[in-house]
PDB file of N, CA, C and O in Angstrom:
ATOM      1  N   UNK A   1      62.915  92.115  78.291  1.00  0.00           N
ATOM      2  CA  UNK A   1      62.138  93.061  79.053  1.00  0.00           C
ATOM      3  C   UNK A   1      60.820  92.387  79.419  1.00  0.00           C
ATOM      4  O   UNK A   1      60.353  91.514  78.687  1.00  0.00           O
ATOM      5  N   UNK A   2      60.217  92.774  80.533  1.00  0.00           N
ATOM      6  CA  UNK A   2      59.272  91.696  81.068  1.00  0.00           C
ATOM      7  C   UNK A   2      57.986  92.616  80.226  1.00  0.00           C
ATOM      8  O   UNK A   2      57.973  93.810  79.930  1.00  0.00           O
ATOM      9  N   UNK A   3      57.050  91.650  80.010  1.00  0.00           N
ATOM     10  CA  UNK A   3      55.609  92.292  79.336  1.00  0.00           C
ATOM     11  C   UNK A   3      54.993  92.883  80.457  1.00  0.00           C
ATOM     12  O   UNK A   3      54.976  92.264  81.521  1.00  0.00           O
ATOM     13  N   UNK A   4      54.432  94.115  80.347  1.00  0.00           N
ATOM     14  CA  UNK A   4      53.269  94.580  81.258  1.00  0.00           C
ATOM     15  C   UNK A   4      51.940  94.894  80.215  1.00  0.00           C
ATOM     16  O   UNK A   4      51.974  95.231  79.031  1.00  0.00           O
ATOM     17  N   UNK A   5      50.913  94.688  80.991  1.00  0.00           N
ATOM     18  CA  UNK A   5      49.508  94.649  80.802  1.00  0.00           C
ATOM     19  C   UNK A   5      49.055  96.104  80.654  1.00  0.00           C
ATOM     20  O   UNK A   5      48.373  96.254  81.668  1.00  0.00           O
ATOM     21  N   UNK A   6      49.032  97.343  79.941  1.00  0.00           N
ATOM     22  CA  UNK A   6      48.424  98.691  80.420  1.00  0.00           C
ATOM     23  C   UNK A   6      46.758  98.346  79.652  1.00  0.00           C
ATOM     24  O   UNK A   6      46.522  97.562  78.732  1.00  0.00           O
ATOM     25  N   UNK A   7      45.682  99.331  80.489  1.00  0.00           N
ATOM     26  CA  UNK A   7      44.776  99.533  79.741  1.00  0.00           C
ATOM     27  C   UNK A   7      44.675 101.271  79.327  1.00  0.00           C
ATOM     28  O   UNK A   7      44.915 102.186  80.115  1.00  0.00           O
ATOM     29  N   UNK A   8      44.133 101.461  77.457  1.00  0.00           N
ATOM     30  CA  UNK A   8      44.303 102.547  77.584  1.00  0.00           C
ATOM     31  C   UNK A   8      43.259 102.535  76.962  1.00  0.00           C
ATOM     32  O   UNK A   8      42.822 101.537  76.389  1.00  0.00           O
ATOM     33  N   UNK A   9      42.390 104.304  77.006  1.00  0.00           N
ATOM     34  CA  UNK A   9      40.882 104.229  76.506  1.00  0.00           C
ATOM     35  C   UNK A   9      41.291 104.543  74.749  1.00  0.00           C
ATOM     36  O   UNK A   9      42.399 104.336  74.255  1.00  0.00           O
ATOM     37  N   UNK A  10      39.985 105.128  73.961  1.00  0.00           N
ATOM     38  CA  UNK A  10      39.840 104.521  72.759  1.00  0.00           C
ATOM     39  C   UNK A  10      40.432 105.805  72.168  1.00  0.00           C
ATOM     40  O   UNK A  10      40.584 105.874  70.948  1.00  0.00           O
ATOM     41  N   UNK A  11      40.759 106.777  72.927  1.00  0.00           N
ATOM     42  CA  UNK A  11      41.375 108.263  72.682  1.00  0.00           C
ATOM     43  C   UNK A  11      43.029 107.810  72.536  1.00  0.00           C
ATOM     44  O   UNK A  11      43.821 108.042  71.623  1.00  0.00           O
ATOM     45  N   UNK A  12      43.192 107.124  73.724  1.00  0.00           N
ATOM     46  CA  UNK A  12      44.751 106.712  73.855  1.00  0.00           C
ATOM     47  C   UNK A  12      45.243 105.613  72.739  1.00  0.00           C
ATOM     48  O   UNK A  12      46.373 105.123  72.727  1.00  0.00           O
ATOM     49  N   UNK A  13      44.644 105.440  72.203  1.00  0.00           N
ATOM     50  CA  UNK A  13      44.716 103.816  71.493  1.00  0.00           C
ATOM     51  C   UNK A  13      44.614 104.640  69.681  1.00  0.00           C
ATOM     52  O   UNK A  13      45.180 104.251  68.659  1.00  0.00           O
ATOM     53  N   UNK A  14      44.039 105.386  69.793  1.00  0.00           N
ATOM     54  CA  UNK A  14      43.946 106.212  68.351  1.00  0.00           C
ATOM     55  C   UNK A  14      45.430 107.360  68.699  1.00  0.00           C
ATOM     56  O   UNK A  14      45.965 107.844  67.701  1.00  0.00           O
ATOM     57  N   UNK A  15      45.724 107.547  69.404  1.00  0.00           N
ATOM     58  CA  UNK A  15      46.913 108.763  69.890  1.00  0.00           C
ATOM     59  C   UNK A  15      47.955 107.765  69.353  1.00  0.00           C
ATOM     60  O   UNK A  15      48.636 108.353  68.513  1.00  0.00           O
ATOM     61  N   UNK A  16      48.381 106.383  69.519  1.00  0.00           N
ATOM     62  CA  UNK A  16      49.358 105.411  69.615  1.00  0.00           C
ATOM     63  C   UNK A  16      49.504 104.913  68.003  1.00  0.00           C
ATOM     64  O   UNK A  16      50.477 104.530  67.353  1.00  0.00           O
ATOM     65  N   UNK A  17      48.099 105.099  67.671  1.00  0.00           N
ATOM     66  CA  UNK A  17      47.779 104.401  66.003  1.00  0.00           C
ATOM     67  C   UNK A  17      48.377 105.666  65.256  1.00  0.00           C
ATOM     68  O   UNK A  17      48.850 105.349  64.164  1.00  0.00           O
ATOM     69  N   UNK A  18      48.440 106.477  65.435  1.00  0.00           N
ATOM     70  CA  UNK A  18      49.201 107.584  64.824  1.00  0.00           C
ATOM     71  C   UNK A  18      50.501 107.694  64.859  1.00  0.00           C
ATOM     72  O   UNK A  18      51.204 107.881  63.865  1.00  0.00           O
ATOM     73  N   UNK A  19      50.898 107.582  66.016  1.00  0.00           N
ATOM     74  CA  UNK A  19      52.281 107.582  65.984  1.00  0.00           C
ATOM     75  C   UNK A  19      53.232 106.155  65.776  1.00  0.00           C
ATOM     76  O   UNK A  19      54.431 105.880  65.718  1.00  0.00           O
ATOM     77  N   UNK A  20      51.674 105.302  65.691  1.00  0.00           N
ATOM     78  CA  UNK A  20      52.673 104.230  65.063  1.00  0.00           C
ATOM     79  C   UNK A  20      53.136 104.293  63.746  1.00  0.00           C
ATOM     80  O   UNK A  20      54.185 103.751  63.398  1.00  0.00           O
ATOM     81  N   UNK A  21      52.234 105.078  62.815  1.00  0.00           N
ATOM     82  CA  UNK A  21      52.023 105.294  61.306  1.00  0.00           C
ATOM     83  C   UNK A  21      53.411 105.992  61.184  1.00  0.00           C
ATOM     84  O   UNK A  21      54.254 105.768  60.316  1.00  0.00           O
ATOM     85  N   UNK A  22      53.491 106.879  62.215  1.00  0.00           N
ATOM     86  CA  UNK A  22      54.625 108.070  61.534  1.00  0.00           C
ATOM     87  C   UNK A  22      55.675 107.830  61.877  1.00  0.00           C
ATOM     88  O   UNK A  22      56.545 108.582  61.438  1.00  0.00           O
ATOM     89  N   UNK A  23      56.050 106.869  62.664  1.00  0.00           N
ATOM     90  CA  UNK A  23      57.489 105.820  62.930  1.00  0.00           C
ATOM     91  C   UNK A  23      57.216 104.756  62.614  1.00  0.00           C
ATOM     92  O   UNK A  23      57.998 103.855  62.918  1.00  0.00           O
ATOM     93  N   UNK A  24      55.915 104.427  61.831  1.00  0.00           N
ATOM     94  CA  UNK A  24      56.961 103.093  60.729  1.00  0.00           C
ATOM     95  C   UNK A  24      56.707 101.491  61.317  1.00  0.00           C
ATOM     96  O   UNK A  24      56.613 100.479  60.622  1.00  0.00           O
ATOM     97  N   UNK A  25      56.630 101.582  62.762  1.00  0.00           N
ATOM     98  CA  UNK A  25      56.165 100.690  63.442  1.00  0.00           C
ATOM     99  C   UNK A  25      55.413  99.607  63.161  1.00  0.00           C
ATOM    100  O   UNK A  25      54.803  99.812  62.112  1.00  0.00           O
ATOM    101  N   UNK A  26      55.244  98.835  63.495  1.00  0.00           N
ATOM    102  CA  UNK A  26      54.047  97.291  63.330  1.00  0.00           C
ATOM    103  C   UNK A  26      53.104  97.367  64.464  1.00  0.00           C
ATOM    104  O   UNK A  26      51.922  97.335  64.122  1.00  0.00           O
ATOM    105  N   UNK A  27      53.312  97.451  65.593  1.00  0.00           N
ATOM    106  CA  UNK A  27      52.626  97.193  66.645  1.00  0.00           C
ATOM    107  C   UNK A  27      52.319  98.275  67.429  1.00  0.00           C
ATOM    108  O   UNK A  27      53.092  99.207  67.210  1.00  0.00           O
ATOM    109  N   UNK A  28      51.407  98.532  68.341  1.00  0.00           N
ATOM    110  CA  UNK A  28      50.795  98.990  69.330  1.00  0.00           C
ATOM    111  C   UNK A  28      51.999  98.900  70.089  1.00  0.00           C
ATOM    112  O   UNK A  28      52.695  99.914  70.137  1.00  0.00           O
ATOM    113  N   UNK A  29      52.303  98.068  70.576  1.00  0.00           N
ATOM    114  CA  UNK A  29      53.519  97.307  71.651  1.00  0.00           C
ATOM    115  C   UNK A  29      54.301  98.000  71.378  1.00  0.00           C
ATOM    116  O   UNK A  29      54.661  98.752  72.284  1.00  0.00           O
ATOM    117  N   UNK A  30      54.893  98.121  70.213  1.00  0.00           N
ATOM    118  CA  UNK A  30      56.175  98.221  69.570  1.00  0.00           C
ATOM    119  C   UNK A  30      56.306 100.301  69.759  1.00  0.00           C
ATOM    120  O   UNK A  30      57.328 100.935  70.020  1.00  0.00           O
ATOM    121  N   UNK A  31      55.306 100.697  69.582  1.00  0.00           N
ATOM    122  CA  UNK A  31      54.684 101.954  69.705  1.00  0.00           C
ATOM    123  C   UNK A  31      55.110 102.528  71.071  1.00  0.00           C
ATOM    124  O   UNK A  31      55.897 103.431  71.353  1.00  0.00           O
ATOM    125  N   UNK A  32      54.031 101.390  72.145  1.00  0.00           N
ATOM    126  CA  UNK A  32      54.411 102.027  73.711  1.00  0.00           C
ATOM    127  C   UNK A  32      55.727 101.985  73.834  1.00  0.00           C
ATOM    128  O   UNK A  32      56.114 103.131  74.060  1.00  0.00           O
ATOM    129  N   UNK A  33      57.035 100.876  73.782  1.00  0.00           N
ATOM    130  CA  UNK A  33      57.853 100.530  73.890  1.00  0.00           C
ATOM    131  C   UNK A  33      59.138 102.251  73.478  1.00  0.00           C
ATOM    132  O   UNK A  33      59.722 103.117  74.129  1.00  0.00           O
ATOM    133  N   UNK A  34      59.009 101.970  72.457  1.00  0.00           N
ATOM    134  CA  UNK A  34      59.352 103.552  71.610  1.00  0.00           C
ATOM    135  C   UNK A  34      59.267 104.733  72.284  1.00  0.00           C
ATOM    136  O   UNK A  34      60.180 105.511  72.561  1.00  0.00           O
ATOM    137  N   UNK A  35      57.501 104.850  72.656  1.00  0.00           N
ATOM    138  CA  UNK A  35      57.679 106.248  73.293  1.00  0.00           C
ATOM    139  C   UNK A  35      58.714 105.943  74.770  1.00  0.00           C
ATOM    140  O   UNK A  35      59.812 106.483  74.902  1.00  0.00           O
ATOM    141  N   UNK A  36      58.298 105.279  75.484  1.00  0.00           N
ATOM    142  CA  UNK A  36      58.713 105.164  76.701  1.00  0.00           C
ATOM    143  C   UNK A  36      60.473 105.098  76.788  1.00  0.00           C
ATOM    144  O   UNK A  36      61.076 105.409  77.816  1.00  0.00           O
ATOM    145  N   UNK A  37      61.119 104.663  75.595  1.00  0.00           N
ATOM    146  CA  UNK A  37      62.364 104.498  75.668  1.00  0.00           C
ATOM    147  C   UNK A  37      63.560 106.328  75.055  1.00  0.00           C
ATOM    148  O   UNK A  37      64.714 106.684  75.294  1.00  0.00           O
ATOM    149  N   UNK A  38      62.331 106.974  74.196  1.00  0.00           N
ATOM    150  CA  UNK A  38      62.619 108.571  73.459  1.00  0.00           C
ATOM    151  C   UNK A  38      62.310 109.057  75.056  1.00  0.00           C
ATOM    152  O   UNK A  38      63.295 109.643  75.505  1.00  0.00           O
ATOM    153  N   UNK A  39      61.200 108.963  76.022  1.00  0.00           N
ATOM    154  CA  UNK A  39      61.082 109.462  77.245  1.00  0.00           C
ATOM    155  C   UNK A  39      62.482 109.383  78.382  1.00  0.00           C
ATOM    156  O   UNK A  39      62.962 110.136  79.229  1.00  0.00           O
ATOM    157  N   UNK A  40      62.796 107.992  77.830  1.00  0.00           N
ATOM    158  CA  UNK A  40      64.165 107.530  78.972  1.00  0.00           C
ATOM    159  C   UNK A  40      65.362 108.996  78.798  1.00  0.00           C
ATOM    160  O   UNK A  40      65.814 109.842  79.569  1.00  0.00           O
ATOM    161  N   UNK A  41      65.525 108.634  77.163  1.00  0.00           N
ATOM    162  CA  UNK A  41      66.348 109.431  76.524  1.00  0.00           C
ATOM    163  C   UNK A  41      66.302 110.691  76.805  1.00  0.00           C
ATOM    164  O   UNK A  41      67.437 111.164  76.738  1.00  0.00           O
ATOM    165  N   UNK A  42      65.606 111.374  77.058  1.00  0.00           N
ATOM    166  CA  UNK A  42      65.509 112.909  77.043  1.00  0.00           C
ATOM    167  C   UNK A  42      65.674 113.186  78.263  1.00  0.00           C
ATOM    168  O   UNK A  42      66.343 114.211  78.394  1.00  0.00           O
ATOM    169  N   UNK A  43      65.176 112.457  79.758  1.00  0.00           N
ATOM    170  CA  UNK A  43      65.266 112.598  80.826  1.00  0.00           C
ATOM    171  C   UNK A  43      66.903 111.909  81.007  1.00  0.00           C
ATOM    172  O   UNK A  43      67.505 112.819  81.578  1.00  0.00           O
ATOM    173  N   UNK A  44      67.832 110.828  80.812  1.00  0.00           N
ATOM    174  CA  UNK A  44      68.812 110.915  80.172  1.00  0.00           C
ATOM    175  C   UNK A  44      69.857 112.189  80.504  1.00  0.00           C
ATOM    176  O   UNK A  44      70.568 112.513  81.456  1.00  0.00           O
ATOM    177  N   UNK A  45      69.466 112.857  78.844  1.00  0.00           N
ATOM    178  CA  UNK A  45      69.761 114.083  78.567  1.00  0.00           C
ATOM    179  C   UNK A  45      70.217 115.235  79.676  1.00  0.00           C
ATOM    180  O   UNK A  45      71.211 115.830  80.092  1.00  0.00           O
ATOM    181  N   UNK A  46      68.597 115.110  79.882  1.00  0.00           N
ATOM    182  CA  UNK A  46      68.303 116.144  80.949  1.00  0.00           C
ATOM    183  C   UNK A  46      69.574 116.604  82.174  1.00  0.00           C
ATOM    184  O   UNK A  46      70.168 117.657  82.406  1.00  0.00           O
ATOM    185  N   UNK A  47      69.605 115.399  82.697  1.00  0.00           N
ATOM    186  CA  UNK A  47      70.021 114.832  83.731  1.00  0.00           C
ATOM    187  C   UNK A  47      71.662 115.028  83.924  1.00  0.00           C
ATOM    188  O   UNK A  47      72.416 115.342  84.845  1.00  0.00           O
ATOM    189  N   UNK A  48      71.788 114.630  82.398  1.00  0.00           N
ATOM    190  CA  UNK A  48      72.923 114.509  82.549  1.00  0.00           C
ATOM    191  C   UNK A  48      74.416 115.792  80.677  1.00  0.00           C
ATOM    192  O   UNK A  48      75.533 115.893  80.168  1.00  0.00           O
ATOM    193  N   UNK A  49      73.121 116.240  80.681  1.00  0.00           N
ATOM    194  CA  UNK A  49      73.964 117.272  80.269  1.00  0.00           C
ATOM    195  C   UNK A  49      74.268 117.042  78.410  1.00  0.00           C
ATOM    196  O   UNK A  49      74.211 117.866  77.497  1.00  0.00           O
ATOM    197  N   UNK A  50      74.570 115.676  78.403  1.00  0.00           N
ATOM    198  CA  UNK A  50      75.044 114.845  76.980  1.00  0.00           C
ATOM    199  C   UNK A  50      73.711 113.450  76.737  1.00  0.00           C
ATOM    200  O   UNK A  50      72.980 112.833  77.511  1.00  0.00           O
ATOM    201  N   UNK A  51      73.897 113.440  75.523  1.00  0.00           N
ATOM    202  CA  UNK A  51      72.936 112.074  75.180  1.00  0.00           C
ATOM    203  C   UNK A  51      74.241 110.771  75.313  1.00  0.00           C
ATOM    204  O   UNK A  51      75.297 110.493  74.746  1.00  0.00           O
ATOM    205  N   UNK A  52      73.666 110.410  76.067  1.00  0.00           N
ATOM    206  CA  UNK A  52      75.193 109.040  76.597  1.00  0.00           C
ATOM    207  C   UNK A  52      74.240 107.718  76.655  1.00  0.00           C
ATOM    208  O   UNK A  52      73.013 107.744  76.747  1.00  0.00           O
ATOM    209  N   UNK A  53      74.905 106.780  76.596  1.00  0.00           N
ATOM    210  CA  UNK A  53      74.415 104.964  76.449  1.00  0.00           C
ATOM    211  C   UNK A  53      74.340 105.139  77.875  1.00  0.00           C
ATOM    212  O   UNK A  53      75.305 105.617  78.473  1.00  0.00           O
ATOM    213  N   UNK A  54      72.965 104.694  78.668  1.00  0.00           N
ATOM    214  CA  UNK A  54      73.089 103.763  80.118  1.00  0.00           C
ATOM    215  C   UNK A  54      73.502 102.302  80.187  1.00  0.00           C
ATOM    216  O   UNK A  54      73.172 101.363  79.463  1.00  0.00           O
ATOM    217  N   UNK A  55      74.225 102.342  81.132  1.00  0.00           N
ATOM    218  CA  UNK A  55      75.016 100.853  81.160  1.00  0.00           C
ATOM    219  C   UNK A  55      74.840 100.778  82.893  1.00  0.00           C
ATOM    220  O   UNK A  55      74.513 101.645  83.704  1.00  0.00           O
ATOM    221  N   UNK A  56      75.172  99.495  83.037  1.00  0.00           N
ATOM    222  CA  UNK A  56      75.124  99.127  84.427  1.00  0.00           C
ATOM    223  C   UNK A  56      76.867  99.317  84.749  1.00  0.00           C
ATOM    224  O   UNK A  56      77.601  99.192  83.769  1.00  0.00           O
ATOM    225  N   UNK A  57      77.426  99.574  85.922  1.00  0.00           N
ATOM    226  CA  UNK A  57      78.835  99.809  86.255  1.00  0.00           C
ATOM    227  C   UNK A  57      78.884  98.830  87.095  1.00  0.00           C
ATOM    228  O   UNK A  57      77.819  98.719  87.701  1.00  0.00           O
ATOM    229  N   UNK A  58      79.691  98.052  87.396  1.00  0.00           N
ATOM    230  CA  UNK A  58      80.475  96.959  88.421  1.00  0.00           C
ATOM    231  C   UNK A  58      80.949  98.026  89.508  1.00  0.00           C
ATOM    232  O   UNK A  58      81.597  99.054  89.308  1.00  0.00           O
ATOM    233  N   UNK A  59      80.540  97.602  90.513  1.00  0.00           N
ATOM    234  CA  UNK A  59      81.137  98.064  91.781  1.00  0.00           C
ATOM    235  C   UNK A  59      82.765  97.813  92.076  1.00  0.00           C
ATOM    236  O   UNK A  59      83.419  96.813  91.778  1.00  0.00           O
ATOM    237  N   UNK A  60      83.029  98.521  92.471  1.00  0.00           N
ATOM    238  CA  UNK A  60      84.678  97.505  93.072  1.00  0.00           C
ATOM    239  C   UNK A  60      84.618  97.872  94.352  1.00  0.00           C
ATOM    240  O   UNK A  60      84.270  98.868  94.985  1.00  0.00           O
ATOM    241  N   UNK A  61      85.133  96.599  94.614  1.00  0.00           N
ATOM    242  CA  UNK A  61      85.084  96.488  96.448  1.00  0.00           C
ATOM    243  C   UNK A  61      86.616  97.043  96.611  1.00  0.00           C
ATOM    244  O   UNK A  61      87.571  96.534  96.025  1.00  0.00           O
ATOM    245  N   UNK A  62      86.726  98.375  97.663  1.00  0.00           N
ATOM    246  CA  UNK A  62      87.461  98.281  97.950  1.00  0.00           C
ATOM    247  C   UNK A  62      88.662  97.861  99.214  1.00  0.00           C
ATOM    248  O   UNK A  62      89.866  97.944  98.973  1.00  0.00           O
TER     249      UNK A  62
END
């Protein structure tokens, strides 16, 4: 996954230090990464009715 750069203020950065504590986490990184992927998941969900694996599908030419 490619690295991106966010800046977040000192409110957002204490919001992240918390929830790194309560999942266990090591990193800040590891933190954003997490929420953003429970976010995928639920929209996911949403979307689609069941909690299911995203995968990429091969086209077939027909």
């Amino acid at each position: 996954m490619p690295d991106e750069t966010i800046t977040i203020s000192e409110q957002e950065y204490e919001m992240f230090e918390r929830i790194r504590q309560q999942q266990g986490l090591d990193t800040i990184e590891q933190t954003v990464e997490w929420l953003a992927k429970a976010r995928i998941q639920r929209l996911a969900k949403q979307a689609g009715g069941k909690r299911r694996a995203l995968a990429l599908v091969q086209r077939q030419d027909q």
